[in-house]
C-alpha positions as semicolon CSV with decimal commas, in nm:
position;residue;x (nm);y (nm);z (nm)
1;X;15,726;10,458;13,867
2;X;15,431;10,538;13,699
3;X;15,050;10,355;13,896
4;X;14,756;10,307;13,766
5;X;14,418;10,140;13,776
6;X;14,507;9,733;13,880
7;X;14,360;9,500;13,604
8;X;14,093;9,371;13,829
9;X;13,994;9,757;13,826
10;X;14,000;9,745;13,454
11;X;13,808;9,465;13,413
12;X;13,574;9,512;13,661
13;X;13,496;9,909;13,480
14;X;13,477;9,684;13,171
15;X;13,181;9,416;13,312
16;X;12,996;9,753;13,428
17;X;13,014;9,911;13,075
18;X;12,907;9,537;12,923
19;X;12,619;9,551;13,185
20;X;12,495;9,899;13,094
21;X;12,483;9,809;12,742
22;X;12,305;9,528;12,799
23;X;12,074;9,705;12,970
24;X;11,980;9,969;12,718
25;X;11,969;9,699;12,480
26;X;11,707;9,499;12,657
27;X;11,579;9,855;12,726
28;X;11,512;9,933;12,377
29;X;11,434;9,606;12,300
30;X;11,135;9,587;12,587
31;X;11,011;9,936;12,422
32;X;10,991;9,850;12,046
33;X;10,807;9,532;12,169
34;X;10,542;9,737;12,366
35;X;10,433;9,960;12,073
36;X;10,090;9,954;12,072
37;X;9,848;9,851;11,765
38;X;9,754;10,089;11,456
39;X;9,430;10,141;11,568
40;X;9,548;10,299;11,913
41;X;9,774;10,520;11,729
42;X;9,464;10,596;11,532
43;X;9,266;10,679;11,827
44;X;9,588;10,860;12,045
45;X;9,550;11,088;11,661
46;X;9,224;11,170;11,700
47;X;9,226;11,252;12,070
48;X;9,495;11,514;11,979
49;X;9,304;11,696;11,730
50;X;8,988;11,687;11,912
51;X;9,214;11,840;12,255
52;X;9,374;12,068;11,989
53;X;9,694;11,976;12,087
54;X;9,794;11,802;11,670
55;X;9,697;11,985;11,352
56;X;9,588;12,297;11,499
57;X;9,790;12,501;11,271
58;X;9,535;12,323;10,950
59;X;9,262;12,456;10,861
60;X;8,979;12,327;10,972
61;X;8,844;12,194;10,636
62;X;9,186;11,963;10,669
63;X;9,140;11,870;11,042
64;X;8,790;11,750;10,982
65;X;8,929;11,536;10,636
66;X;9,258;11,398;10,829
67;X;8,983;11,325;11,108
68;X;8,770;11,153;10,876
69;X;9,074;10,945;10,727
70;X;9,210;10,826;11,083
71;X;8,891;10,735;11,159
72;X;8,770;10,544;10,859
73;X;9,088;10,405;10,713
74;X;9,349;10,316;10,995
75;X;9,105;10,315;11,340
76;X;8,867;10,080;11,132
77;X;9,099;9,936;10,874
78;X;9,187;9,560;10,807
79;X;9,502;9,628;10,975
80;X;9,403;9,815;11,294
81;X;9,450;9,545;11,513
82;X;9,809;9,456;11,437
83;X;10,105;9,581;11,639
84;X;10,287;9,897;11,435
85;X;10,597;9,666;11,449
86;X;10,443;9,371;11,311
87;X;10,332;9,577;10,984
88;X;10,519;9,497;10,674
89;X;10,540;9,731;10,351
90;X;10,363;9,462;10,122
91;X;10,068;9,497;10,406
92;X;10,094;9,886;10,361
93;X;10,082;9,814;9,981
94;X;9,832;9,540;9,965
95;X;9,586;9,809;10,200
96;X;9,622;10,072;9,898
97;X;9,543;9,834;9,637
98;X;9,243;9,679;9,809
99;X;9,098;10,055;9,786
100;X;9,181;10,120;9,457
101;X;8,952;9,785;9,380
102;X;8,675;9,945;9,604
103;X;8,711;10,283;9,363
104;X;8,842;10,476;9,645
105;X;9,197;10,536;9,439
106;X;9,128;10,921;9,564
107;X;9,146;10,872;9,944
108;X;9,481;10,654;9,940
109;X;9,708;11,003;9,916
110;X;9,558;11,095;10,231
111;X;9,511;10,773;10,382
112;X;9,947;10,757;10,299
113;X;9,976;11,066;10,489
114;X;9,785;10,976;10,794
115;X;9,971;10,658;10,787
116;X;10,286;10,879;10,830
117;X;10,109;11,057;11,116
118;X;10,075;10,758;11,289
119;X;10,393;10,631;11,283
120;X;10,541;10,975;11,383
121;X;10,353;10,914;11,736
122;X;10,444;10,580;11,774
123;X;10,817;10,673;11,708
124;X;10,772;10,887;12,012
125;X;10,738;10,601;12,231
126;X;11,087;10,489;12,177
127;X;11,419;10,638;12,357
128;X;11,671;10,650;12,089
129;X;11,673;10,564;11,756
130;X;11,347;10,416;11,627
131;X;11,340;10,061;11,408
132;X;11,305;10,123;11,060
133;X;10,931;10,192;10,894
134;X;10,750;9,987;10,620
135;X;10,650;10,318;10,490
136;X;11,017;10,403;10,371
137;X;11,033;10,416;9,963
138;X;10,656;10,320;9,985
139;X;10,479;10,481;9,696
140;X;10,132;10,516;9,566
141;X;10,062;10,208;9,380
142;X;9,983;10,259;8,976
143;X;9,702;10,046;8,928
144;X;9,494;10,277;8,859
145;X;9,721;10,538;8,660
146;X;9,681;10,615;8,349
147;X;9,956;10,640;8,097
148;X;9,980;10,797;7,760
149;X;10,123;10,455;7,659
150;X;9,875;10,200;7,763
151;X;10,082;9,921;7,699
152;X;10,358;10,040;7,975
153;X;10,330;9,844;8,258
154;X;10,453;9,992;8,606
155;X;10,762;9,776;8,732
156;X;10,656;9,856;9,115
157;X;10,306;9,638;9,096
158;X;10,273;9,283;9,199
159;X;10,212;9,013;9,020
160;X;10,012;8,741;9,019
161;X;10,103;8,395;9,072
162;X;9,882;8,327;8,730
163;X;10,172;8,586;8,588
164;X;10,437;8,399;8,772
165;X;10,381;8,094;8,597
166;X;10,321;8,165;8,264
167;X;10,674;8,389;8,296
168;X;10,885;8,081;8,414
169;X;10,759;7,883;8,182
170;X;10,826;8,091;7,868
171;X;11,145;8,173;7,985
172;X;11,265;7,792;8,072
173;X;11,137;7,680;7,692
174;X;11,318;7,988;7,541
175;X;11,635;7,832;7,345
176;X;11,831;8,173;7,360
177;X;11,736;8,258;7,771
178;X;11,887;7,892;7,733
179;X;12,187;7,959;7,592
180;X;12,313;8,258;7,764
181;X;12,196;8,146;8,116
182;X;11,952;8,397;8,199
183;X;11,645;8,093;8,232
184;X;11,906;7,886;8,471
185;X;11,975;8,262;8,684
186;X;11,585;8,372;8,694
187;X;11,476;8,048;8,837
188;X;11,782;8,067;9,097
189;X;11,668;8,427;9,149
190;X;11,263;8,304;9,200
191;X;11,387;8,006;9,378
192;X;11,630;8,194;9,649
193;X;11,538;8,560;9,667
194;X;11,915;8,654;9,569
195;X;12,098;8,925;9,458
196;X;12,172;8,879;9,095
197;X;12,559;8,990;9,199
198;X;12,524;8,713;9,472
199;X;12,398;8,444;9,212
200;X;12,657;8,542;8,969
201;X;12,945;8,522;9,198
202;X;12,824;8,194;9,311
203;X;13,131;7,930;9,361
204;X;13,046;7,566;9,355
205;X;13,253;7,499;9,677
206;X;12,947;7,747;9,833
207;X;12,662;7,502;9,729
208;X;12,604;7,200;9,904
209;X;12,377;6,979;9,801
210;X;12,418;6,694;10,005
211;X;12,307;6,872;10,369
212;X;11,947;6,839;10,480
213;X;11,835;7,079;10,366
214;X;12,080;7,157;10,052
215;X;12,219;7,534;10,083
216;X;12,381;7,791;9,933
217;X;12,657;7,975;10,115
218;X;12,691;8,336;10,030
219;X;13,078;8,433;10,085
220;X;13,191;8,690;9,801
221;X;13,092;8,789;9,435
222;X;13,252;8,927;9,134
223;X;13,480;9,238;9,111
224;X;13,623;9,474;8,854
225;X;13,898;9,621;8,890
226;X;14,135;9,762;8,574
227;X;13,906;9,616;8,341
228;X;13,983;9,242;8,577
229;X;13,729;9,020;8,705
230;X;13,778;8,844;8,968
231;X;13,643;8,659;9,296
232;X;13,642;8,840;9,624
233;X;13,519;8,783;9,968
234;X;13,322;9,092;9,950
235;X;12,936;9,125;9,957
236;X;12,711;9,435;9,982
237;X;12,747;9,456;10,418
238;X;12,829;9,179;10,669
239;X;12,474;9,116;10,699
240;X;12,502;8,981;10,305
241;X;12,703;8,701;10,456
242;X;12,451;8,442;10,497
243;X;12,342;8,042;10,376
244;X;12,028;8,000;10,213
245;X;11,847;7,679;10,160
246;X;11,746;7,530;9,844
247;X;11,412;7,457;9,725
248;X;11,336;7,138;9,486
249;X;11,342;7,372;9,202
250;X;11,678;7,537;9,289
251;X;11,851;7,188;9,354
252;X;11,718;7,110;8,962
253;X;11,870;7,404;8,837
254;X;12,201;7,327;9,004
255;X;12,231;7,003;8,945
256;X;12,192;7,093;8,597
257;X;12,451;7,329;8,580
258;X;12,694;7,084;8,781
259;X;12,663;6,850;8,423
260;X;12,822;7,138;8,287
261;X;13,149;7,140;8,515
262;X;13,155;6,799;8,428
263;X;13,153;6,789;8,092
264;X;13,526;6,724;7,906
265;X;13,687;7,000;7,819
266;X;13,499;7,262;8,094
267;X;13,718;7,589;8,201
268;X;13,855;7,675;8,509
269;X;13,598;7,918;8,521
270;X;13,336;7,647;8,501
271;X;13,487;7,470;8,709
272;X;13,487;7,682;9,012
273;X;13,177;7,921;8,934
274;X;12,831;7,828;8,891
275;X;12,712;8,097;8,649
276;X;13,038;8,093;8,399
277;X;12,991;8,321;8,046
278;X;12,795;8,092;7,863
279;X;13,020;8,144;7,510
280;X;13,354;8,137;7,637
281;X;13,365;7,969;7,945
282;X;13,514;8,293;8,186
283;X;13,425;8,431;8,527
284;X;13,124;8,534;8,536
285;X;13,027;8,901;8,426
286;X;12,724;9,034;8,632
287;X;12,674;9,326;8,377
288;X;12,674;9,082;8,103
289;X;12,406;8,839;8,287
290;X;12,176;9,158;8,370
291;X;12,155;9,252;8,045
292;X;12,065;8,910;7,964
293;X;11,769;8,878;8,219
294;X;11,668;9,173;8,064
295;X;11,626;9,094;7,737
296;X;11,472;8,713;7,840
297;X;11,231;8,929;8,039
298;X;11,129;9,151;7,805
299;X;11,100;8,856;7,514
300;X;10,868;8,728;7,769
301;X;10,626;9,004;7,780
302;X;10,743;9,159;8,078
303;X;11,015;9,442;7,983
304;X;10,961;9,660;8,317
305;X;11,080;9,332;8,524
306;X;11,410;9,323;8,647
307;X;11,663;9,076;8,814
308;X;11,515;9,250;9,164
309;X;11,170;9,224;9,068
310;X;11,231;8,880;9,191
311;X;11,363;8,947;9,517
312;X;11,047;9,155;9,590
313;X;10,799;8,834;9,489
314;X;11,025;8,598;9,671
315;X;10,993;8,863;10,010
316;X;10,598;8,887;9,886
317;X;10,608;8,479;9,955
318;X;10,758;8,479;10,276
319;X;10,573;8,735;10,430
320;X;10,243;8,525;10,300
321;X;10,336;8,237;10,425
322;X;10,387;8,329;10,759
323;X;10,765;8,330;10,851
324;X;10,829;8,612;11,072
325;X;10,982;8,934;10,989
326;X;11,322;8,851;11,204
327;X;11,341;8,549;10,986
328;X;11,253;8,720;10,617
329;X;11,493;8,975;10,667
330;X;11,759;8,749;10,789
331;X;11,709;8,535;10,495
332;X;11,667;8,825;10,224
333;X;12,030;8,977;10,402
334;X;11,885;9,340;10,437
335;X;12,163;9,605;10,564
336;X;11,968;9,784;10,782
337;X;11,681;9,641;10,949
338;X;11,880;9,329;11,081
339;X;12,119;9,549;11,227
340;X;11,913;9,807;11,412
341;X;11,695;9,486;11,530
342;X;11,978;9,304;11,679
343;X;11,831;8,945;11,545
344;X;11,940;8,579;11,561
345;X;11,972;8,428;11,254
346;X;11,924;8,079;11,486
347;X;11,663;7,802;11,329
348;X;11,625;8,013;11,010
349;X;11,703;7,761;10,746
350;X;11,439;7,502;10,850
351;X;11,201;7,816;10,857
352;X;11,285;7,940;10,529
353;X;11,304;7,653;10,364
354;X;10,917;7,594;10,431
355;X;10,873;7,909;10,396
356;X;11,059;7,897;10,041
357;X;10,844;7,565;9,916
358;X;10,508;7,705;10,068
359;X;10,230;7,684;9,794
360;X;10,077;7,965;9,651
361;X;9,739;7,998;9,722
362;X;9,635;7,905;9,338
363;X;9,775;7,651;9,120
364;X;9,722;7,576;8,775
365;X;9,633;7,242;8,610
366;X;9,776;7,078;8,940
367;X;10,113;7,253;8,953
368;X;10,263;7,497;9,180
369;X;10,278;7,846;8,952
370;X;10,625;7,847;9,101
371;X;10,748;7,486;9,033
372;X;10,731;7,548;8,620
């Protein structure tokens, strides 16, 4: 007869492994909460290289430049007083930019690297892994570059909501963006911060227009497979998996493409998809409808814009309006940052939503630049 541990034995090892882990969670989470503000890691810096305990292998033409740079640009910078967590990459961005204006485009390389510095010591104060940084895939912005083709126009730069508006509404009044749905898929794009592969595997048993607030269920997208496309319950990670409300705009748009479905003689295809191939009536392709974008874009004036330059001003609008980080990133469906921050996705839709519908900060002739 062969013993063993008694299943109150198992299950009590089991509760002590549960506790432990929530333990190191609320451990970790207690540590990434107590990071201190830029401007201590600025001054922490510069207390190391005066001790001669950081940068002692530079020169000391480079010490007394990096000291300089810590001092002027992060201890007494617009952004020294915010917690290192609470820092978003648009900040980080909208930081560089503001010195560019002041003609100080030549410090921002080093004012990037002390940045980097920073965050290095502040990454020491957490056991384990630390959350992601804002300064991943942050680059130099190109506003003050200069091309050999001055008409090129860099697709990393913001834009305005001046730009904005006068994009929508030459693509909504072009007859071809029309036609082959791109106007319909950038204003869903604007309106929701999506994917383009989300919007174009969009299923109108997913949207729900009759909830308070209307939504948009993100469940699957388009596949192919052998040349086949087809509808699968498959997004980029689990954290893609997600509802989004709908702004007035987005409703219009829908509602709009529901006439459509309704219409004698609609496909199958139209009748289950939102985005169906505007000729023939088929599934969706999501190569086909980039393409499009493209070329709507680029008829507009704006041929370095793409179907994700979209997602970045839609992230650009949360973050301005005020909706926390937890909630953006939950809303936008990002892979990593949700994950590693172990967040709730509780109360996000009223959030968002106001968040979605906030007004710019300039309008133009009475309208909302984002309400074409």
């Amino acid at each position: 007869m062969v013993s063993g541990p008694t299943k109150g034995a198992i299950e009590h090892r089991i509760k002590l492994k549960m506790r432990e882990a929530e333990e190191k969670l609320a451990r970790e989470i207690e540590e990434r909460s107590s990071r201190q503000t830029l401007g201590e890691y600025a001054r922490r810096y510069l207390d190391g290289i005066d001790a001669g305990v950081l940068e002692r292998e530079r020169s000391s033409a480079t010490r007394t430049k990096y000291r300089y740079t810590a001092k002027t640009y992060a201890l007494n910078s617009p952004l020294a007083d915010l917690k290192i967590d609470d820092i978003t990459r648009n900040q980080l961005t909208d930081e560089l930019l503001r010195l560019g204006r002041e003609g100080l485009t030549g410090e921002r390389k080093h004012v990037l690297t002390i940045w980097r510095k920073l965050w290095e010591i502040a990454d020491g104060d957490v056991t384990g892994t630390p959350p992601p940084s804002p300064l991943d895939r942050l680059r130099l912005p190109r506003d003050g570059a200069v091309s050999k083709n001055p008409q090129v126009v860099h697709k990393g730069r913001a834009y305005t909501d001046e730009e904005i508006a006068t994009l929508m509404d030459t693509v909504m009044n072009d007859p071809r963006a029309q036609g082959n749905n791109s106007s319909d898929a950038i204003m869903l794009l604007l309106q929701t911060g999506c994917r383009i592969g989300e919007i174009a595997g969009l299923r109108w048993q997913d949207v729900d227009l009759k909830t308070d607030p209307p939504a948009v269920h993100l469940r699957g997208q388009i596949h192919t497979e052998d040349g086949e496309r087809r509808w699968e319950p498959r997004l980029k990670s689990k954290l893609s998996y997600r509802s989004i409300p709908l702004t007035q705009q987005a409703c219009e748009v829908l509602k709009r493409r529901l006439s459509l479905r309704m219409r004698p003689g609609a496909t199958d295809a139209e009748m289950e998809f939102v985005s169906a191939t505007a000729r023939t009536g088929n599934i969706p392709d999501p190569r086909a409808l980039t393409r499009s974008i493209k070329r709507t874009l680029s008829d507009a004036g704006h041929p370095e814009m793409s179907s994700h330059t979209f997602r970045r001003i839609v992230e650009r609008r949360l973050e301005e309006s005020g909706l926390s980080r937890m909630d953006r990133e939950s809303l936008m469906g990002h892979t990593i940052q949700v994950a590693e921050r172990h967040y709730s996705t509780h109360g996000v839709p009223q959030r968002a939503l106001e968040a979605l519908q906030a007004e710019p900060k300039r309008t133009i002739n009475g309208k909302s630049p984002l309400c074409p």
